[in-house]
VEXRODREN-36821 format. One record per residue (C-alpha): residue number from 0; residue in three letters; x, y, z. Coordinates in nm, 2 decimals, decimal comma. Example, Ala and Ser with C-alpha at 12.3 -4.5 7.8 and 13.67 -1.06 7.14 Angstrom:
BEGIN
<0 ALA <1,23 -0,45 0,78>>,
<1 SER <1,37 -0,11 0,71>>,
This chain:
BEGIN
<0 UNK <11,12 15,01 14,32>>,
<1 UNK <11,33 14,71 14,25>>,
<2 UNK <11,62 14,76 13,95>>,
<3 UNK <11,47 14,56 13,67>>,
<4 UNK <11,21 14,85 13,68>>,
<5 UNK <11,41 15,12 13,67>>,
<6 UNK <11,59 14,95 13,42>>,
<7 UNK <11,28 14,88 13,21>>,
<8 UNK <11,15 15,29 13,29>>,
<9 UNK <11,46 15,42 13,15>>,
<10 UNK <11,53 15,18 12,84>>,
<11 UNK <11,14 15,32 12,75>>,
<12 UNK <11,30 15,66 12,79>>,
<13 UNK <11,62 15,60 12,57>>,
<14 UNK <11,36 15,46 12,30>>,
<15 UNK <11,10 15,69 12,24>>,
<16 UNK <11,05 15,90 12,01>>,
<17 UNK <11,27 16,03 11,69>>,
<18 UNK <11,51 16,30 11,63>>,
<19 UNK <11,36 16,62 11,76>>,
<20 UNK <11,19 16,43 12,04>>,
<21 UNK <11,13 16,70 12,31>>,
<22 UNK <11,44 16,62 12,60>>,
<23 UNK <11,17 16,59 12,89>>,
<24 UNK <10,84 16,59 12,98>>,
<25 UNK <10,83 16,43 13,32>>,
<26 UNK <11,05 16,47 13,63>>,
<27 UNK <11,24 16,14 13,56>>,
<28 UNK <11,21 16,24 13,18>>,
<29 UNK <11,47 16,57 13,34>>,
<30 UNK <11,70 16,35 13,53>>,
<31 UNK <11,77 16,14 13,26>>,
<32 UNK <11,83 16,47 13,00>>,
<33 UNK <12,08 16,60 13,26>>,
<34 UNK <12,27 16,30 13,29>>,
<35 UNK <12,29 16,27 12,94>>,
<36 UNK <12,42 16,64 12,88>>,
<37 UNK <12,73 16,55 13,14>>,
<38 UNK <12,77 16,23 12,94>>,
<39 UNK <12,79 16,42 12,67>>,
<40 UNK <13,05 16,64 12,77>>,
<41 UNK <13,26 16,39 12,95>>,
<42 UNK <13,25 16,22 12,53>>,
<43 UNK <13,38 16,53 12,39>>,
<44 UNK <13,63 16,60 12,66>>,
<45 UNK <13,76 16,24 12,59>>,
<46 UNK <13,76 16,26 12,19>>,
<47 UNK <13,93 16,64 12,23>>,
<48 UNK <14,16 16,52 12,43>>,
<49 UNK <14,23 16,23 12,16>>,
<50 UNK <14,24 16,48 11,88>>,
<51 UNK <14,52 16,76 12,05>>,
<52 UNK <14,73 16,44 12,15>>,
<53 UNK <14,70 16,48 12,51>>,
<54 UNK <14,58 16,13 12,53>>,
<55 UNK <14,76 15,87 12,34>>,
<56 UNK <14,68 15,68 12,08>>,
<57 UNK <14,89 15,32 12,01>>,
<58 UNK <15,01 15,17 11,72>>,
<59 UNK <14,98 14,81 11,63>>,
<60 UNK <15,26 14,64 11,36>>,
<61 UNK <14,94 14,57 11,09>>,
<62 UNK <14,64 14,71 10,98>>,
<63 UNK <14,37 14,76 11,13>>,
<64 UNK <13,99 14,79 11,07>>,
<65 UNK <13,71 14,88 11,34>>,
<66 UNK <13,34 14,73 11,32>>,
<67 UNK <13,12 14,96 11,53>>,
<68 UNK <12,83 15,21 11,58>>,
<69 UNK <12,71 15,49 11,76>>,
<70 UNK <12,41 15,38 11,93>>,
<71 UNK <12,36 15,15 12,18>>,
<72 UNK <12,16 14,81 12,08>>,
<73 UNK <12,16 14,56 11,80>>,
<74 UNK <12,26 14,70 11,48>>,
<75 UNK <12,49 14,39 11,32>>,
<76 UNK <12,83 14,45 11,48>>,
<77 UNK <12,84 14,05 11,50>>,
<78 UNK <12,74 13,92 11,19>>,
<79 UNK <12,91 14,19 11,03>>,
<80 UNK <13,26 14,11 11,17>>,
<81 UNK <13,17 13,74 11,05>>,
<82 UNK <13,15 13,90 10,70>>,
<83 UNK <13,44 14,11 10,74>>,
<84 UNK <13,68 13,88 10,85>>,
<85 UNK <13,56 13,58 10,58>>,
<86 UNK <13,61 13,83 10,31>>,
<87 UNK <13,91 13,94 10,41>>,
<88 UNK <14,05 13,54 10,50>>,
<89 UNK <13,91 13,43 10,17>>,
<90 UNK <14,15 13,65 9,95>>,
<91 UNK <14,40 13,46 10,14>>,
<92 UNK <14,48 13,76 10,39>>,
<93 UNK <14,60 13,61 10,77>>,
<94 UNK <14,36 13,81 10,96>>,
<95 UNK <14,21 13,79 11,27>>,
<96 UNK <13,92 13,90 11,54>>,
<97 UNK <13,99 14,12 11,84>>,
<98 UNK <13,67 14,12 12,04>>,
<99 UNK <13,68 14,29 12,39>>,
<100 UNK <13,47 13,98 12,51>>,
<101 UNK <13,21 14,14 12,69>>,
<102 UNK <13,05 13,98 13,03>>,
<103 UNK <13,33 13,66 12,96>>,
<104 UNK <13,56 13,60 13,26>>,
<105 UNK <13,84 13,68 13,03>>,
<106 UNK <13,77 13,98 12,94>>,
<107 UNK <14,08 14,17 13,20>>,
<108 UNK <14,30 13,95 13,14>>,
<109 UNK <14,27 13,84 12,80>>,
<110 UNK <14,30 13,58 12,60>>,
<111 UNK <14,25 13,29 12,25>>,
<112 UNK <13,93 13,16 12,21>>,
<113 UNK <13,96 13,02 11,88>>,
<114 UNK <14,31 12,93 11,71>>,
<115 UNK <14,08 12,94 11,36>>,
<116 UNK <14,03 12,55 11,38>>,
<117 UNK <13,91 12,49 11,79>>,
<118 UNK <13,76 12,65 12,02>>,
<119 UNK <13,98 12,71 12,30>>,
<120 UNK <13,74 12,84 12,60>>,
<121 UNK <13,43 12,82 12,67>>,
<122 UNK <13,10 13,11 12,70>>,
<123 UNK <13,19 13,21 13,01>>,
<124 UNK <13,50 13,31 13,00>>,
<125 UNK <13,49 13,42 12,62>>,
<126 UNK <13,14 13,65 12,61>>,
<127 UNK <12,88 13,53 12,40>>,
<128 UNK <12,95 13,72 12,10>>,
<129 UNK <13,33 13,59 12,05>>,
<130 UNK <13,17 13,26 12,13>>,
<131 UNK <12,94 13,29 11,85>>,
<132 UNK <13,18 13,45 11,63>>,
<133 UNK <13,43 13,17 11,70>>,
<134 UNK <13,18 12,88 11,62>>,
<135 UNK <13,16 13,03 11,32>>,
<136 UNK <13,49 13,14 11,14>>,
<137 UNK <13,67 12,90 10,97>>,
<138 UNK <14,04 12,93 10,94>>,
<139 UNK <14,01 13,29 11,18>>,
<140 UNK <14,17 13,36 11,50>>,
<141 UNK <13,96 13,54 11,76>>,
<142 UNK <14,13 13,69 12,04>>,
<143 UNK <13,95 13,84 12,35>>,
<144 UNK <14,08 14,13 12,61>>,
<145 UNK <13,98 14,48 12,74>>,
<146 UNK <14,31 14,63 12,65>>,
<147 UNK <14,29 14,58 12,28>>,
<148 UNK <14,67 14,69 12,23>>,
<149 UNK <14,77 14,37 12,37>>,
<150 UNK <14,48 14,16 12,24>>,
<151 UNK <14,63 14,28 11,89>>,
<152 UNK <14,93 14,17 12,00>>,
<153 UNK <14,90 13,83 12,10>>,
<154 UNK <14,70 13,78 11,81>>,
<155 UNK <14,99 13,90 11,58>>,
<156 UNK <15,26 13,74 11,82>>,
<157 UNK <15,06 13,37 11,78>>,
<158 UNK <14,89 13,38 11,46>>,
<159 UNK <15,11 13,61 11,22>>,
<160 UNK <14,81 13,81 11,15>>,
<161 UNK <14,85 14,10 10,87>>,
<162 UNK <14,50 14,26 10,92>>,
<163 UNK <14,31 14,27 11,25>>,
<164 UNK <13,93 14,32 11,27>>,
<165 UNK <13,81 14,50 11,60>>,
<166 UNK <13,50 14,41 11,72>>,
<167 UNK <13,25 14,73 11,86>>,
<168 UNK <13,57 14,93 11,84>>,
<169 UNK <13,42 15,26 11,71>>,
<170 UNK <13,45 15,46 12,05>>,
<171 UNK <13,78 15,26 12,17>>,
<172 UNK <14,05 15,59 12,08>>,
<173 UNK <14,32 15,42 12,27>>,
<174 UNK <14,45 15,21 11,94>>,
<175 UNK <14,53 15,35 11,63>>,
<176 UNK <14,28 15,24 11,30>>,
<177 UNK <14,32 15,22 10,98>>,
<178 UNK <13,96 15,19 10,87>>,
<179 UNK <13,67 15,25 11,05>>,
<180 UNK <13,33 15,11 10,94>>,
<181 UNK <13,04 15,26 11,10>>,
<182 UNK <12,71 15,07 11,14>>,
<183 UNK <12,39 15,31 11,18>>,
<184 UNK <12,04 15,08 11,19>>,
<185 UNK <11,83 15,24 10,87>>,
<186 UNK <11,51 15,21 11,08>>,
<187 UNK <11,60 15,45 11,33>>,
<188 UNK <11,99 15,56 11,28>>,
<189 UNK <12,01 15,82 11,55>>,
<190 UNK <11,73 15,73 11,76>>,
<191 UNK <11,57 16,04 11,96>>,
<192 UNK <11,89 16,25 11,89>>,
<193 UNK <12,00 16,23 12,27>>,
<194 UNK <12,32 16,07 12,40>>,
<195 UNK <12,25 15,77 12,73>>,
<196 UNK <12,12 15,76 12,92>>,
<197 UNK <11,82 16,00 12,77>>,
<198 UNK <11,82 15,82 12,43>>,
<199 UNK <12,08 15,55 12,32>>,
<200 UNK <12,41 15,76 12,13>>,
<201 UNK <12,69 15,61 12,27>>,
<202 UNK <12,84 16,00 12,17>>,
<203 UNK <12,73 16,27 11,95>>,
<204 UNK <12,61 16,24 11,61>>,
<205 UNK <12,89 16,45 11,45>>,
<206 UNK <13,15 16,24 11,50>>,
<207 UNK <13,06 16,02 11,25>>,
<208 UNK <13,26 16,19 11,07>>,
<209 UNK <13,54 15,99 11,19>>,
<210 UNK <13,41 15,71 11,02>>,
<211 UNK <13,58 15,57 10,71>>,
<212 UNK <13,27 15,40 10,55>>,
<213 UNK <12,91 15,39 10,66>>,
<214 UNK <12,70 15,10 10,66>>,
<215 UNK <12,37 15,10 10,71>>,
<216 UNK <12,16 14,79 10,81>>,
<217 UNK <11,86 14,66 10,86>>,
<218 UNK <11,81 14,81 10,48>>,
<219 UNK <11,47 14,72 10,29>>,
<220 UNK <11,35 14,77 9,89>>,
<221 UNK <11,11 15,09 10,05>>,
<222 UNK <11,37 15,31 10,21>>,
<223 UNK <11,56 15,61 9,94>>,
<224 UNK <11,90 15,64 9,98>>,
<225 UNK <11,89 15,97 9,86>>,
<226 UNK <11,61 16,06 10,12>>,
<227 UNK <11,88 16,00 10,38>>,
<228 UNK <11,87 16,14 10,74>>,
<229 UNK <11,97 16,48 10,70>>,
<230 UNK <12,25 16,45 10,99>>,
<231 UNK <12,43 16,18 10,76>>,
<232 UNK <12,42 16,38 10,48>>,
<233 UNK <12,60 16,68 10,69>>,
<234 UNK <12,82 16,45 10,91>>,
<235 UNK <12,95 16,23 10,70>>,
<236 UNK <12,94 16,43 10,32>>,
<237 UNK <13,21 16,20 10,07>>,
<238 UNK <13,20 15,89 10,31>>,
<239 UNK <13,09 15,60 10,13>>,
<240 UNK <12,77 15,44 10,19>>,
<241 UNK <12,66 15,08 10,18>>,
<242 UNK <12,32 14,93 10,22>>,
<243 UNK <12,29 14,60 10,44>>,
<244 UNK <12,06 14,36 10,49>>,
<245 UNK <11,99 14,06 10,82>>,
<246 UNK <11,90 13,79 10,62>>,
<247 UNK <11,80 13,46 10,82>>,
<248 UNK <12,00 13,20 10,66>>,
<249 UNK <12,02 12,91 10,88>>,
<250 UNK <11,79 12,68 11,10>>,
<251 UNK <11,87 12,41 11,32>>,
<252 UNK <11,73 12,17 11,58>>,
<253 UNK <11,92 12,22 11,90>>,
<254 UNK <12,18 11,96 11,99>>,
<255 UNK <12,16 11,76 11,69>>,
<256 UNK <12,38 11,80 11,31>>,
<257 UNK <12,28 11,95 11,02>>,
<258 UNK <12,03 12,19 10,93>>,
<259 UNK <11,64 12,24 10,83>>,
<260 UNK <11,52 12,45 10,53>>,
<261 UNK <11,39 12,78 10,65>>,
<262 UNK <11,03 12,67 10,53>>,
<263 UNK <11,01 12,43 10,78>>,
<264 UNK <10,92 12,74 10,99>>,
<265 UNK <10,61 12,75 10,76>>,
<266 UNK <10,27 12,71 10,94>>,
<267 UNK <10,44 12,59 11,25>>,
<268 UNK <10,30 12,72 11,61>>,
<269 UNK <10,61 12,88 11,79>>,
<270 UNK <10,67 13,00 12,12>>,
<271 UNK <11,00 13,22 12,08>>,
<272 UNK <11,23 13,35 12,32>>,
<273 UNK <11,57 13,60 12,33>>,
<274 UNK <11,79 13,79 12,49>>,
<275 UNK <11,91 14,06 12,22>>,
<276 UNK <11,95 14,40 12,21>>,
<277 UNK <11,58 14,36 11,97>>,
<278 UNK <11,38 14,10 12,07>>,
<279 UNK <11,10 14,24 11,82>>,
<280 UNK <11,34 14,21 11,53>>,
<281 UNK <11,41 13,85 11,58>>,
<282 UNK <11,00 13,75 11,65>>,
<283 UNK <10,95 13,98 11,30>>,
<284 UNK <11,17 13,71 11,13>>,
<285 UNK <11,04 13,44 11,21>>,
<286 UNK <10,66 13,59 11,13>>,
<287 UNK <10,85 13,69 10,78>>,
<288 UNK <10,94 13,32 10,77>>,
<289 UNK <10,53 13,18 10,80>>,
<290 UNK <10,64 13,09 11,17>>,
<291 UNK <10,32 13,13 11,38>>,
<292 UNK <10,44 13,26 11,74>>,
<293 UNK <10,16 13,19 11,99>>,
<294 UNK <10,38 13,34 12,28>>,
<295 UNK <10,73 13,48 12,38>>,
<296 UNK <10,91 13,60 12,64>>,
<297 UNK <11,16 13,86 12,59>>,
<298 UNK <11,50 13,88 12,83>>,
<299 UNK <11,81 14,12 12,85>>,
<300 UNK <12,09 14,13 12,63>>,
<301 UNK <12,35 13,91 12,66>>,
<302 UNK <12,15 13,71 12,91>>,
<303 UNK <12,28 13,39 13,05>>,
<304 UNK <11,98 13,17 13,09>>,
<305 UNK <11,94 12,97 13,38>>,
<306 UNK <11,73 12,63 13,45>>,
<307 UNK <11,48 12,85 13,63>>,
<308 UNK <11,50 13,05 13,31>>,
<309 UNK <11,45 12,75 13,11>>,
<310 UNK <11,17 12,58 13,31>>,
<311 UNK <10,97 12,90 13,28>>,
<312 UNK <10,99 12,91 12,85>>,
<313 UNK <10,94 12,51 12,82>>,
<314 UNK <10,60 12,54 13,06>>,
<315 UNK <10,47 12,85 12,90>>,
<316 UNK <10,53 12,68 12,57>>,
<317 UNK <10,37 12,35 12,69>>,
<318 UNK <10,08 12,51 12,80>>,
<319 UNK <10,05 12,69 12,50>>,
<320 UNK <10,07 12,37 12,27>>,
<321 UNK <10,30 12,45 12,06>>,
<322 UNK <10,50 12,27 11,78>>,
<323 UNK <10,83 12,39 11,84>>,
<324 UNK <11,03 12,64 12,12>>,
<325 UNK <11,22 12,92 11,88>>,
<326 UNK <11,57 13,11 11,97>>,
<327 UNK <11,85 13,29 11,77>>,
<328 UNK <12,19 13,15 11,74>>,
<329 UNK <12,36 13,40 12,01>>,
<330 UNK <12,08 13,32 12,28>>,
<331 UNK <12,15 12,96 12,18>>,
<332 UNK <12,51 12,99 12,28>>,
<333 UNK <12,39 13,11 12,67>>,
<334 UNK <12,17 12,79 12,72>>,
<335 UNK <12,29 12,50 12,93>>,
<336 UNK <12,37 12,19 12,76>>,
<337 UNK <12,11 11,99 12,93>>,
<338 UNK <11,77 12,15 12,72>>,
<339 UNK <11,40 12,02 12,76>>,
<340 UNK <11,39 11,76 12,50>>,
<341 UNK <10,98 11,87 12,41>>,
<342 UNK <10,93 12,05 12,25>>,
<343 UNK <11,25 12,05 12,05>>,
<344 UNK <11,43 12,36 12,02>>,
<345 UNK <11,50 12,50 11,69>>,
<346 UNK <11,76 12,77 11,66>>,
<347 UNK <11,78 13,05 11,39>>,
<348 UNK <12,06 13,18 11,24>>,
<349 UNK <12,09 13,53 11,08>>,
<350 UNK <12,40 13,71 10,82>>,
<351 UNK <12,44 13,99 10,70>>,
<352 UNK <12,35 14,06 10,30>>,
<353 UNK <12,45 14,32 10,08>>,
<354 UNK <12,24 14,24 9,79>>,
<355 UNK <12,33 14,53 9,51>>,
<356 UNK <12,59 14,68 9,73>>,
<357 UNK <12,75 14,32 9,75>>,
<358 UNK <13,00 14,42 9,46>>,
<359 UNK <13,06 14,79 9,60>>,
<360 UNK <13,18 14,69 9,95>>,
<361 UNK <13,32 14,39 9,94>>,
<362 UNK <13,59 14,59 9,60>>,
<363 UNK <13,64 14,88 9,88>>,
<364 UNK <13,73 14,64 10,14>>,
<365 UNK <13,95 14,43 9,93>>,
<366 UNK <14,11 14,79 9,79>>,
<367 UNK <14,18 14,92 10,15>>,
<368 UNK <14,30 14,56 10,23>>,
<369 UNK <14,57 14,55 9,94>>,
<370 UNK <14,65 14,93 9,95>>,
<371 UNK <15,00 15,01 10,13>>,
């Protein structure tokens, strides 16, 4: 059994089912649910540990606000630190993005990707999230490192910075927040109730109580708020809660400037292809969007595509007659420079929305921002 199979077997494991899922029903099923209750209690050693001060927290010399969640997988950390950090920079407040720069070269040893105007390194050393991030904010710093403490410093040191946003920062205990904002996907907040590797909490569900705010994404018209997963309502009682949307709001042809209305998707034949932590949420879009796909092919997150990679999508696609070969903006980031030129690549971009809650959260983040 090679590993992408036992990689495949066990994501299926962490996936299925809902809270209350029975722990095991197979052998492998077992193996998984032991490992997860010694994860488990490795977690709550660690946040104990936290709590009585045996372990250390630091301080940084500003404020500082966490964007993270409590599940592994997709649920907006990106685009919601791209929100953060814009609101935040357009109340003219010097902030900037700490981002541990995951699978990026400089990652130990840290680093500036962007200086708010350039971008200073390049996907490979920054991760393709910070890479993505930096592309994007205008006027923002982004910093990358493992050790946060000093990230936050050099950001401070360099930049001036008042208010630092941490990127998937929820579970890092080592440095001292001010604000933690906790992102828990609406479709499936908890997942089966089981900590990794037997479902996909990153630690136990109680501790979002250590949360400052929740927000919860993926939000649509036909969900109740006040039908909300009983295990929020205990954990979490006199947090505030925001509703969030992932709203495409961007399409581009790969490689060349400017952008294409979103209808352009409309009645076009699509083969689509990603490398996110939900591949079905992104092929959903663009079927949202009109965009017929005809076929896909679905790759790890964070995946950095090769040519082989490449010259697999562009021949299924060719054989497949399609209009047009579909990505999302972080995939798009991963690709090599030099693209098949046919069919063209269009790439989608997606935000995050708050629709009625817009007015609610973006007042308590200015409030916690201006508070002493």
């Amino acid at each position: 059994m090679n590993f992408s199979v036992i990689r495949n077997s066990v994501q299926r494991v962490m996936t299925q089912g809902d809270v209350g899922y029975p722990p095991f029903s197979s052998p492998f099923e077992w193996v998984l649910y032991a490992c997860s209750r010694v994860y488990q209690l490795v977690v709550r050693s660690r946040i104990y540990l936290y709590k009585k001060r045996v372990l250390k927290q630091k301080n940084l010399p500003c404020k500082v606000v966490s964007v993270g969640n409590i599940t592994v997988g997709g649920t907006g950390k990106t685009p919601m630190v791209h929100y953060v950090a814009n609101l935040l920079a357009s109340h003219g407040i010097d902030v900037a993005v700490v981002s541990r720069g995951y699978g990026g070269s400089c990652q130990r040893l840290g680093g500036i990707v962007s200086d708010g105007k350039t971008t200073l390194m390049g996907v490979r050393a920054s991760g393709d999230e910070p890479q993505l991030l930096a592309s994007k904010l205008n006027g923002v710093p982004l910093c990358v490192g493992k050790d946060r403490y000093q990230t936050g410093l050099l950001a401070i040191g360099r930049f001036g910075s008042s208010v630092l946003v941490l990127d998937d920062a929820f579970q890092h205990l080592a440095l001292k927040r001010d604000l933690d904002l906790l992102l828990l996907d609406s479709t499936r907040p908890f997942g089966n109730g089981y900590c990794i590797p037997r479902g996909t909490l990153r630690e136990p569900v109680e501790e979002i109580r250590r949360a400052g705010a929740l927000v919860l994404t993926r939000w649509t018209a036909d969900r109740n708020l006040d039908r909300l997963h009983p295990m929020i309502e205990v954990h979490a009682r006199g947090r505030p809660v925001f509703r969030s949307m992932h709203v495409p709001d961007g399409l581009f042809v790969a490689g060349r400037k400017g952008s294409l209305n979103l209808t352009h998707l409309k009645g076009r034949r699509l083969f689509a292809f990603s490398g996110i932590a939900q591949n079905h949420s992104f092929f959903e879009t663009v079927c949202r969007l009109e965009g017929h796909i005809a076929g896909s092919v679905e790759f790890p997150d964070h995946h950095r595509y090769a040519h082989d990679d490449l010259k697999l999508v562009w021949k299924r696609a060719r054989g497949m007659n399609v209009d047009n070969v579909i990505t999302t903006e972080k995939d798009y980031v991963n690709i090599p420079a030099d693209i098949p030129s046919t069919p063209e690549l269009l790439v989608l971009a997606i935000s995050i929305s708050f629709g009625d809650d817009t007015q609610a959260f973006e007042g308590y983040i200015k409030k916690w921002a201006s508070s002493p």
